[in-house]
N, C-alpha and C positions, 0 to 999 in steps of 0.2 A: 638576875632580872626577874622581877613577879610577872605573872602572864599576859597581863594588860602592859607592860612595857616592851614585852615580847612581843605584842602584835603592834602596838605602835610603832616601833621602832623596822618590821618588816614591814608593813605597808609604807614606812617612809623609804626608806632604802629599795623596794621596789619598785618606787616613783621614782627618785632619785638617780636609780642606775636604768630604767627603761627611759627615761629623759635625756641621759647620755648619750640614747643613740640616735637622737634625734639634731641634738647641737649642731653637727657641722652641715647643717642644712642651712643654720645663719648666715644673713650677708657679713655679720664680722668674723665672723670663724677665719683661725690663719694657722700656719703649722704648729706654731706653739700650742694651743687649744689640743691639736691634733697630737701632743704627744699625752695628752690625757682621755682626750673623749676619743672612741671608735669612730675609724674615718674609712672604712673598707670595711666589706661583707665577712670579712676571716672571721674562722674561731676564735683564733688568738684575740682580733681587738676586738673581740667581743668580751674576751676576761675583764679587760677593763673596767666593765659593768659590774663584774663580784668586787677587783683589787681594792676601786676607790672607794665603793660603798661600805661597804666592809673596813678599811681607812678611817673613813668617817666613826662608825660606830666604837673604833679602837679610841676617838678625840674624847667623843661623849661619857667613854667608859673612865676614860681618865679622869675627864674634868669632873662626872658628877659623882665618883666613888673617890676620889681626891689620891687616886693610886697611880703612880707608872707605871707598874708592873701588869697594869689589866691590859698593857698593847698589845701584848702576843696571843691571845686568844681570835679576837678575830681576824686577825693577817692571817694563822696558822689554819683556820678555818674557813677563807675564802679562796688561799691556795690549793686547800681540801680539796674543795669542791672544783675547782675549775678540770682536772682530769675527768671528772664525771660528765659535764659538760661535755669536753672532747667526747667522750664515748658517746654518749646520748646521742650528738648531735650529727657525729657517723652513722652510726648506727640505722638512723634513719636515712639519713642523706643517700647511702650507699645501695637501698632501695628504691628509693623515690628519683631521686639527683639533680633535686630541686628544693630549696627551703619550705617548709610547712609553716606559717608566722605564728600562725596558735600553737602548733605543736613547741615552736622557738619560746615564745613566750610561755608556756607551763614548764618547758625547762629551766628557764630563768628562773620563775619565782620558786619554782621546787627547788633549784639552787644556792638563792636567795636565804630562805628558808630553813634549808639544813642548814649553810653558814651559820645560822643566829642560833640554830641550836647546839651545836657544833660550840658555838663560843659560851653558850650559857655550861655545856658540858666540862670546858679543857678552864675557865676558868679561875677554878681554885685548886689546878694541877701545879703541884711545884715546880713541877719541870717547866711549866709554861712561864711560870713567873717566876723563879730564878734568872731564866738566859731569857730574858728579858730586850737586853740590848743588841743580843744576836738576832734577835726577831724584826729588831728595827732596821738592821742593818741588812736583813735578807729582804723585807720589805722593799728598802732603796734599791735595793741590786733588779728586783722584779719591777720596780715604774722603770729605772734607765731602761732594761732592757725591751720591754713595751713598749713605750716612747719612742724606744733606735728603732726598733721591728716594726713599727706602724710604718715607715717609712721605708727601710729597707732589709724588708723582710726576704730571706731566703725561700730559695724554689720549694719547700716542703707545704705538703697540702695543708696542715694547720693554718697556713700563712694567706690560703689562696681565695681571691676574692670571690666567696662563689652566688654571691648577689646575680 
């Protein structure tokens, strides 16, 4: 991607996944909605905001490089990032023991951010584009299991609402 796609393409995706966490504030918002948009304060459905964005940018890559093989780059580099996340946002928390929302949000978009460079880097890695259909299928395995954990997420603090 040239640099100017680079930036548009992050200032879209982080409107697009800070918007997700906004949805289930709608009056039609129902559980289905809620196995894609973050419906609780956790870390976890908070990935949601890197998975689907990131998702998206894999559709685009597709469709305007006419490739299939460009999917694995950023699923492999939203997963990246989502343990960074996890750290970040203990890290602080573990101090304070309260959400910081700007502190929340510069994690995002710095999250955001490497993702897309992350995918400009892994994608004209053969490995990435080879196992191509593994990527897609580790992808699906990450929304089910999102989706099931949004609702019945185990006792572990990742899980825990701490809204």
């Amino acid at each position: 991607m040239s640099r100017k796609e680079t930036v548009i393409v992050a200032i879209l995706l982080v409107i697009i996944g800070t918007s997700m966490h906004f949805l289930h504030h709608l009056p039609c918002f129902n559980h289905f909605w809620g196995y894609i948009f973050p419906v609780k304060e956790s870390v976890m459905a908070h990935a949601k905001m890197i998975i689907y964005p990131m998702a998206l940018l894999s559709l685009y890559l597709i469709i305007s490089r006419k490739d299939i093989c460009e999917v694995g780059a950023p699923i492999l580099a939203g997963l990246a990032v989502i343990p960074l996340i996890i750290v970040a946002f203990f890290s602080y928390w573990v101090f304070v023991r309260h959400e910081l929302m700007a502190l929340d949000i510069v994690i995002y978009i710095a999250a955001i951010v490497g993702a897309i460079l992350l995918t400009g880097r892994w994608r004209t890695s053969s490995l990435v584009r080879k196992y191509w259909p593994l990527w897609t299928v580790l992808f699906l395995i990450i929304v089910i299991l999102t989706g099931y954990l949004t609702y019945n997420a185990p006792e572990w603090i990742v899980f825990a609402d701490l809204g």
